[in-house]
C-alpha positions as CSV (number, residue, x, y, z in Angstrom):
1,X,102.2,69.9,87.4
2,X,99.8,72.2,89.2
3,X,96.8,73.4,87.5
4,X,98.0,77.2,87.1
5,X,101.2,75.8,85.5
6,X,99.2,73.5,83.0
7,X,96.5,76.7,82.6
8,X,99.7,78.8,81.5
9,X,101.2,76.7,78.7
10,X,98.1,75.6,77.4
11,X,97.9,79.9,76.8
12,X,101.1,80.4,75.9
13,X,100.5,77.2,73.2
14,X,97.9,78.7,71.9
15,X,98.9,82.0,71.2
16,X,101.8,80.5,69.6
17,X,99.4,78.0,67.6
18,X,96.8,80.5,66.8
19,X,99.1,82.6,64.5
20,X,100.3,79.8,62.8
21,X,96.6,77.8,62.1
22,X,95.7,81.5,60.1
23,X,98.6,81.8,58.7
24,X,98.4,77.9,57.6
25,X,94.4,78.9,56.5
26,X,95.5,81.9,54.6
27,X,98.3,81.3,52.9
28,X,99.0,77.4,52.6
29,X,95.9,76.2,51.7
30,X,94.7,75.8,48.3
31,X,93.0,78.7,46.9
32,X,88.8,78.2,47.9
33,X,87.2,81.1,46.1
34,X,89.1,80.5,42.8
35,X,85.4,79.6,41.0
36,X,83.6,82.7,42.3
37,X,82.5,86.1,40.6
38,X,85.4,88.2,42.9
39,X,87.9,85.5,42.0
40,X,87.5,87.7,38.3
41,X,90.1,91.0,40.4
42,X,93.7,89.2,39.9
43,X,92.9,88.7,36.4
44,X,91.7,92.7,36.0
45,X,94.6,93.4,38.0
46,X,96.9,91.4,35.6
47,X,95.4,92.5,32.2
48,X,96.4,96.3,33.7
49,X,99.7,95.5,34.6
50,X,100.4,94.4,31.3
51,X,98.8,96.5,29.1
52,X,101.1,98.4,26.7
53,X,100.3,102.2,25.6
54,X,98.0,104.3,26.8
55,X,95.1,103.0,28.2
56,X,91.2,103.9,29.3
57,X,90.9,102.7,32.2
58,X,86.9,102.2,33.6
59,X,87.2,101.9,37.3
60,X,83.3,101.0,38.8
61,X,81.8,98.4,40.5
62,X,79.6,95.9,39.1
63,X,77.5,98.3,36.5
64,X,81.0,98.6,34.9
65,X,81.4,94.9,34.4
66,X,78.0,94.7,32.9
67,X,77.7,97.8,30.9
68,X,81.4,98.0,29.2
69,X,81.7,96.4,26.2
70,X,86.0,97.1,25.3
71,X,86.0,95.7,22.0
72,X,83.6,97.8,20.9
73,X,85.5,100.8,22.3
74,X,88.7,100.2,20.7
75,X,87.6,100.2,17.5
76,X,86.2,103.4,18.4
77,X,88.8,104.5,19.8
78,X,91.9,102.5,18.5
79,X,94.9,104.8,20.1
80,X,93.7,103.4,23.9
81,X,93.7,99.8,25.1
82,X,90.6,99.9,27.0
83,X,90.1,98.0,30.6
84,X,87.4,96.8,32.0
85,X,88.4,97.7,35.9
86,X,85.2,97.2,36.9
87,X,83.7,94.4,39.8
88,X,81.7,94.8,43.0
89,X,80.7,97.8,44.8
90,X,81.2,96.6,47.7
91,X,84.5,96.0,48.0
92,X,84.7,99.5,47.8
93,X,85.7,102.3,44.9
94,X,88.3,103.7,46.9
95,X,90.4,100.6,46.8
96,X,89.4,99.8,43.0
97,X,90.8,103.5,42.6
98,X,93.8,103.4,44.6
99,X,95.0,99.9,42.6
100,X,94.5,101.2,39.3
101,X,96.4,104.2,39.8
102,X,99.2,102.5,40.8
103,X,99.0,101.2,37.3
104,X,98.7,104.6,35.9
105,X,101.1,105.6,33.3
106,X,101.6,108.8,31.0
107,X,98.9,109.3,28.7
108,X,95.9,107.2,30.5
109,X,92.6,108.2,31.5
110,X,91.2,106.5,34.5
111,X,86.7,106.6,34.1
112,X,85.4,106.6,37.7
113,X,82.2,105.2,37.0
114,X,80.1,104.9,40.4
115,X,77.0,103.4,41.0
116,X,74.9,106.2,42.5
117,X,74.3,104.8,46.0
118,X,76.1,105.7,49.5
119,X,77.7,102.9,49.6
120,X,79.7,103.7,46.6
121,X,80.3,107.2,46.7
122,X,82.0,106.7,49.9
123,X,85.4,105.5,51.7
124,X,83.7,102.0,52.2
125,X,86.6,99.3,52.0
126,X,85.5,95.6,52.4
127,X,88.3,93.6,53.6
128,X,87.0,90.0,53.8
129,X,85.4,90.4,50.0
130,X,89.1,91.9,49.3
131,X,90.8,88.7,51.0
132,X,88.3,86.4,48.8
133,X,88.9,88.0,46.0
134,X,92.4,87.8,46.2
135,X,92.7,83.7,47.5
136,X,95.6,82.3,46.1
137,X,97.1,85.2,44.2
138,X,99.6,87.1,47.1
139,X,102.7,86.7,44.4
140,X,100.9,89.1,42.4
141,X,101.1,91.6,44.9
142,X,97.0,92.8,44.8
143,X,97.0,95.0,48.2
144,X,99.7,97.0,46.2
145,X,98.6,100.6,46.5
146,X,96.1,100.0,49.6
147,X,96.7,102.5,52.5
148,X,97.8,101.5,55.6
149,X,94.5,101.7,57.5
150,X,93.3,99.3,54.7
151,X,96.2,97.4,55.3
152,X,95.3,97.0,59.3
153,X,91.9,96.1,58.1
154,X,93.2,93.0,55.5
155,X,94.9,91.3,59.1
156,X,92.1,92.1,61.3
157,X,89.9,90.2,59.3
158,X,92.4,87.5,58.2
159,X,91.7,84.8,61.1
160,X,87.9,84.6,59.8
161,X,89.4,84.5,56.1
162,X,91.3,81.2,57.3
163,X,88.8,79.8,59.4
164,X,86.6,79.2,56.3
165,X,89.5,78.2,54.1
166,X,90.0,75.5,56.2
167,X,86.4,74.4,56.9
168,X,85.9,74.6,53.1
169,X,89.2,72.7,52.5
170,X,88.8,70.0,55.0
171,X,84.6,69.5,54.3
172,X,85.6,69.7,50.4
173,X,82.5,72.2,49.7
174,X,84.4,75.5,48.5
175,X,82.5,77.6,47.2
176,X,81.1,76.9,43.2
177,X,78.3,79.1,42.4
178,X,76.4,78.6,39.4
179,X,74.4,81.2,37.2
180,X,76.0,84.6,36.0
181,X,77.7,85.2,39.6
182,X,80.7,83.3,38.7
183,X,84.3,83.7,37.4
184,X,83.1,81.8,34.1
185,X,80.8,84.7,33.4
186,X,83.6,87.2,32.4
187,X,85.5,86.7,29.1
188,X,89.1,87.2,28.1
189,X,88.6,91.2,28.1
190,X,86.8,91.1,32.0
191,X,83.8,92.3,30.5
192,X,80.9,90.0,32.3
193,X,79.3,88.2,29.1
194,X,76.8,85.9,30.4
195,X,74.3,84.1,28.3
196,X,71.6,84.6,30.3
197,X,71.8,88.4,30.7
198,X,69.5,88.8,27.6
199,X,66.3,91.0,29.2
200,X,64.8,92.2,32.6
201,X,64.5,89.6,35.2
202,X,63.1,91.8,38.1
203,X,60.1,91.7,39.5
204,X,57.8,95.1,38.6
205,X,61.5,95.6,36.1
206,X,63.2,97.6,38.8
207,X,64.7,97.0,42.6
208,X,62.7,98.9,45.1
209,X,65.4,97.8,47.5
210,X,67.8,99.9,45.5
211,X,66.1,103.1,44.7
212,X,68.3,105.7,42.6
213,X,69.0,109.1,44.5
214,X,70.7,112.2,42.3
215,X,71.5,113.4,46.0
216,X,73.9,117.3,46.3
217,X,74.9,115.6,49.6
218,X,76.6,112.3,47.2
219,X,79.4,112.1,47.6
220,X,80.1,112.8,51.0
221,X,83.0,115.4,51.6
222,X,85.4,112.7,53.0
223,X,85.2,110.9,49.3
224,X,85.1,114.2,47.7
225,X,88.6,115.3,49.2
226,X,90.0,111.6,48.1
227,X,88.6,112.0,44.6
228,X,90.3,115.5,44.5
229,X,93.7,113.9,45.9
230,X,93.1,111.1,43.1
231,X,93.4,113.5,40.3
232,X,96.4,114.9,41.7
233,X,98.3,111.4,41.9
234,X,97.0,110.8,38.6
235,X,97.9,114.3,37.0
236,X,101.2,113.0,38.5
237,X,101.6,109.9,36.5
238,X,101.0,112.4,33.3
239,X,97.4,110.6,33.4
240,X,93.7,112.0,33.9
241,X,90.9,110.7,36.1
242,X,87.6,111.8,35.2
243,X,84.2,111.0,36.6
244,X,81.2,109.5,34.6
245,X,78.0,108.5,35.6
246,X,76.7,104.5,35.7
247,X,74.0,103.4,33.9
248,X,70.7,103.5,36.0
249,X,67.3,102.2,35.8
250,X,64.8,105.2,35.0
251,X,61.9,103.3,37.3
252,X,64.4,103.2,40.1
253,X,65.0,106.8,39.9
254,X,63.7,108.4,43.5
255,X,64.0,112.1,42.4
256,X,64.1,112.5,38.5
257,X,64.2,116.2,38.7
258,X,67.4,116.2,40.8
259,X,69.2,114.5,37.8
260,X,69.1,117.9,35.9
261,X,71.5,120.0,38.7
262,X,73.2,117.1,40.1
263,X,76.2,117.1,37.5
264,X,76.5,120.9,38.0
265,X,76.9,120.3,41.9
266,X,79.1,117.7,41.4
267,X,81.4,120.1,39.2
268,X,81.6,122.7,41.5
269,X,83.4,120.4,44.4
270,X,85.5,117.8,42.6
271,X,88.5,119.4,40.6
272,X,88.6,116.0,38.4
273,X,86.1,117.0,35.1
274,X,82.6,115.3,35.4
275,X,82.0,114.5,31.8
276,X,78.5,113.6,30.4
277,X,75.2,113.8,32.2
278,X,73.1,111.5,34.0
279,X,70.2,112.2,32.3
280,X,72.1,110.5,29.3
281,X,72.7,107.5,31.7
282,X,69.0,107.0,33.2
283,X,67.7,104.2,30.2
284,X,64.2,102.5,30.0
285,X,63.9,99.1,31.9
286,X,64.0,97.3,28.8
287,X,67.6,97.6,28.8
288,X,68.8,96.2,32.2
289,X,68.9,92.7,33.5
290,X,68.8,92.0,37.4
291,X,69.7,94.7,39.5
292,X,69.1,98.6,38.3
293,X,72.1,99.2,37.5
294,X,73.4,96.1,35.8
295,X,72.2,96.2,31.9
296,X,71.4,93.1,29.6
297,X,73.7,92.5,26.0
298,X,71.8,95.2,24.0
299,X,72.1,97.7,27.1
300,X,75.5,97.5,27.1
301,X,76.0,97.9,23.1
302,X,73.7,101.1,24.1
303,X,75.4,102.2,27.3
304,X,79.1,101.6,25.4
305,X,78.4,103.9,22.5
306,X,76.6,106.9,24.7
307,X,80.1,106.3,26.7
308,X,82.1,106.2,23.8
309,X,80.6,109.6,22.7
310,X,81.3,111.1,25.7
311,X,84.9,110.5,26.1
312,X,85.3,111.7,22.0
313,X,83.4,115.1,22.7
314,X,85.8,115.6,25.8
315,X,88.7,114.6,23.6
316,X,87.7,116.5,20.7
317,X,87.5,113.7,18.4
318,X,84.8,114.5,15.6
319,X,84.8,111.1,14.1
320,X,81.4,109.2,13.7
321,X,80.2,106.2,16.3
322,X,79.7,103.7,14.1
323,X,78.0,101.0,16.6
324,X,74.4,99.5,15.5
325,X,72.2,99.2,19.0
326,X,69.8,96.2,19.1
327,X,66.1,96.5,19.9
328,X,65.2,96.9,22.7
329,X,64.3,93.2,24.2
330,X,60.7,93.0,25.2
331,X,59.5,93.2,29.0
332,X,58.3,89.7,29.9
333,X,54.4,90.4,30.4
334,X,52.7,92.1,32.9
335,X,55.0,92.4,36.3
336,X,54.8,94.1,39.8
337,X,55.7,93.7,43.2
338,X,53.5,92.2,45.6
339,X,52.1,94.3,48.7
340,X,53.1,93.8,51.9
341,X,49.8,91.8,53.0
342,X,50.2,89.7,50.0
343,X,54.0,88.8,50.6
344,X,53.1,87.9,54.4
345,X,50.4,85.8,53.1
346,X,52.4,83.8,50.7
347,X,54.9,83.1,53.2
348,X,55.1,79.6,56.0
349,X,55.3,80.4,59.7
350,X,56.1,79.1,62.8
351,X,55.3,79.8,66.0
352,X,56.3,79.8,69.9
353,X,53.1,78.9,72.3
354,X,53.2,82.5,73.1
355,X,52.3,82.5,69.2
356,X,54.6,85.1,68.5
357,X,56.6,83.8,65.0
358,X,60.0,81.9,65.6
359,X,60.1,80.8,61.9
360,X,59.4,82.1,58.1
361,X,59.9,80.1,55.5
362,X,60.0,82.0,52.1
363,X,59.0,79.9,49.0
364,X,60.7,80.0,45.9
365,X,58.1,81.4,44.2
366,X,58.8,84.6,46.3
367,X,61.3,86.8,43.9
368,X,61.5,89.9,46.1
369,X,62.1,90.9,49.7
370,X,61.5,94.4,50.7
371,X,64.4,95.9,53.4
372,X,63.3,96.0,56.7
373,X,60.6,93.0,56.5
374,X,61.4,91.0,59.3
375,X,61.9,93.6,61.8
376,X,57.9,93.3,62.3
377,X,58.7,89.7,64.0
378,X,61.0,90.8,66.8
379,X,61.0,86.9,68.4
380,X,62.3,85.6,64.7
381,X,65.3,83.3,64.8
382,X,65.5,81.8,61.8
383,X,64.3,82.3,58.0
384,X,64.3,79.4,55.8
385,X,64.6,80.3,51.9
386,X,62.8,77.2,49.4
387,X,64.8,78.4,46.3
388,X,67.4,76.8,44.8
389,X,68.6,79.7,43.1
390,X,69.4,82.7,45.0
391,X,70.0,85.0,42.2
392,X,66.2,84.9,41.5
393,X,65.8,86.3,44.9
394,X,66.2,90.4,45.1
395,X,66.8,91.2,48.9
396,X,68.6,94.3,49.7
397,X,71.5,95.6,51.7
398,X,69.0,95.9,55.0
399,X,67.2,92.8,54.7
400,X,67.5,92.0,58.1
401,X,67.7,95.4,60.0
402,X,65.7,95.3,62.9
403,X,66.3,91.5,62.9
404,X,68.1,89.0,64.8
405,X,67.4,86.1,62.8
406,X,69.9,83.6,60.6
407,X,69.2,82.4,57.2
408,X,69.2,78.8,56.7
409,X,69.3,77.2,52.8
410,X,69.1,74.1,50.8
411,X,72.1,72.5,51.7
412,X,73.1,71.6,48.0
413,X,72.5,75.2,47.6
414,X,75.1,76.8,50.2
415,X,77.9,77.8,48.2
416,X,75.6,79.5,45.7
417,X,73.9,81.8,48.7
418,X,77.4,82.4,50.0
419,X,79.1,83.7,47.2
420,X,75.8,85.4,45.1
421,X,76.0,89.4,44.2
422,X,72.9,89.8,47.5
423,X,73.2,87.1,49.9
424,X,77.1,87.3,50.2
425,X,76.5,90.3,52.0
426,X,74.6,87.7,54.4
427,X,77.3,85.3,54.6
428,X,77.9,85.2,58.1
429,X,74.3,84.4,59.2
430,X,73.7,81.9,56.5
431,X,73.6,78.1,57.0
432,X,73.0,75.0,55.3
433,X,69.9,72.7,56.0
């Protein structure tokens, strides 16, 4: 056989072996993420499908899963089932918005409830977090209601979606994160009820990674135009979609004066009501937990009954909010972040003979990483992180802009960096060590 020949059917092999190894990857092998904190969307999806009368439906990202408490709300408001449709940001509203309409029926109102970011307020769809979160649960039809550009964007990233099913699946290491970023965290409702979510864990009790902005230019006009369409398909269903504001961290707020016009803005380009204000949502550190829009149990009892008033004045009910709010929980001692000399200071280098820094190692007593930090080190190709637990860590969504580098972890520790509410965002450049 000559060369070309043999060149030629080893091609043609493998285009015919290629599609069969992701299909194999995606679809035949045994569910991987099944123990992580997105593996928590089939069972939102299922507990709307099978809701009966009308419902509430909270449609958010992670602030909803945190700050919703639906018990409490229907025994406030016993004629709605109330649904928790709230899980990650980044996996995009629009897609969290487009399933739960299809689930829309006469009588519902659909709460979009957005973290105030850009990356929220926008037409942002995730399709590898999308894929993860729906391992092992095709027959219940998830990318139902997706467009078709989402659609194109679910196969384009398929093949890396089977490549790590695989690897997981033949090393025996999928993922199995421990802490509050986990499927166990959620209860039977899909309201997140971890233990540990009692007070403040941040450094300083805010995320300067993750300031606040009340911004006229949020959302952007593309979003603004498929919120608008939204009402219309919901208005359709004999539903209503209105928009609400997350809870938010008054420390993180960047422009606190822009709070007071911002709903009035927002009115005058969405035709969906914008009911309550954000001052009403901006709370005291004391009540959050570890991001600054994600509150502890007695923010949420506090965030639930401001919510529950809201959607009672807007439907006219004049009953009393009977819900008692618990103190406060105290701010662990005297907090703040550490400067920039002091966080280069505390952290290990290595360097080239040149003696430009190859290397960082962060200790674990390092609890915050400001966006941006390693773009000062433009020959660094790796950062080693000491911790153990990567939810102690608070690195934003630009960690490493400016920065070529990888991330490399405690082995025993991979799955946890992999999957956690930060790092996952990381994924890709993070190994094991």
């Amino acid at each position: 056989m000559s060369r070309n020949r043999f060149q030629f059917l080893l091609a043609v092999t493998s285009l015919i072996l290629f599609p069969l190894l992701v299909l194999l990857g995606a679809f035949v092998i045994p569910p991987q993420y099944g123990r992580t904190y997105l593996a928590e969307f089939p069972e939102k999806m299922r507990l709307l499908s099978e809701a009966n009368g009308r419902k509430i439906i909270i449609v958010g990202g992670s602030s909803a899963a945190f700050g919703v408490d639906t018990a409490v709300m229907e025994e406030e408001l016993p004629a709605y089932r109330v649904i928790n449709y709230g899980l990650y940001a980044a996996m995009g509203s629009r897609m969290m918005l487009e399933t739960a309409l299809e689930y829309a029926e006469p009588g519902d109102i659909l709460i979009f409830l957005p973290e105030q970011n850009t990356q929220t307020l926008s037409m942002n769809f995730d399709a590898g977090l999308f894929l993860e979160a729906a391992d092992g649960q095709w027959k219940a039809r998830p990318e139902k209601g997706l467009s078709g550009e989402e659609k194109k964007a679910l196969l384009e990233a398929l093949p890396l979606f089977a490549y790590h099913k695989i690897r997981y699946d033949l090393t025996g290491s999928a993922p199995d994160p421990k802490g509050v970023y986990q499927k166990a965290s959620f209860n039977a409702r899909g309201d997140l009820d971890y233990a540990g979510a009692d007070h403040n864990v941040m450094r300083g009790y805010y995320d300067a990674n993750f300031l606040i902005h009340y911004d006229a230019a949020y959302p952007d006009d593309e979003f603004t135009d498929f919120l608008n369409r939204s009402a219309r398909i919901a208005a359709g269903k004999g539903a209503a979609l209105w928009y609400a504001f997350a809870p938010a961290n008054r420390l993180a707020i960047a422009d606190p004066g822009a709070a007071d016009s911002y709903a009035a803005a927002l009115s005058e380009r969405l035709t969906l009501p914008v009911v309550g204000d954000p001052k009403n949502s901006i709370l005291d550190p004391e009540w959050f937990y570890d991001t600054n829009y994600h509150l502890n149990h007695a923010g949420r009892t506090l965030y639930t009954k401001n919510l529950i008033r809201m959607i009672k004045a807007r439907l006219a009910d004049t009953s009393a909010t009977n819900i008692t709010v618990p103190a406060a929980p105290a701010l662990p001692g005297e907090d703040s972040h550490l400067s920039a000399a002091e966080l280069a200071a505390a952290l290990a280098y290595t360097r080239n003979a040149s003696g430009a820094v190859t290397e960082i190692t962060v200790p674990a007593s390092i609890i915050f990483l400001p966006d941006g930090f390693f773009r000062q080190y433009p020959e660094l190709s790796r950062i080693h992180f000491d911790s153990q637990k990567p939810s102690d860590i608070s690195v934003g969504t630009e960690m490493l802009e400016g920065s070529n580098a990888d991330i490399y972890v405690p082995k025993d520790a991979l799955s946890d960096y992999l999957t956690d509410y930060r790092f996952s965002l990381y994924a890709d450049r993070i190994h094991g060590e």
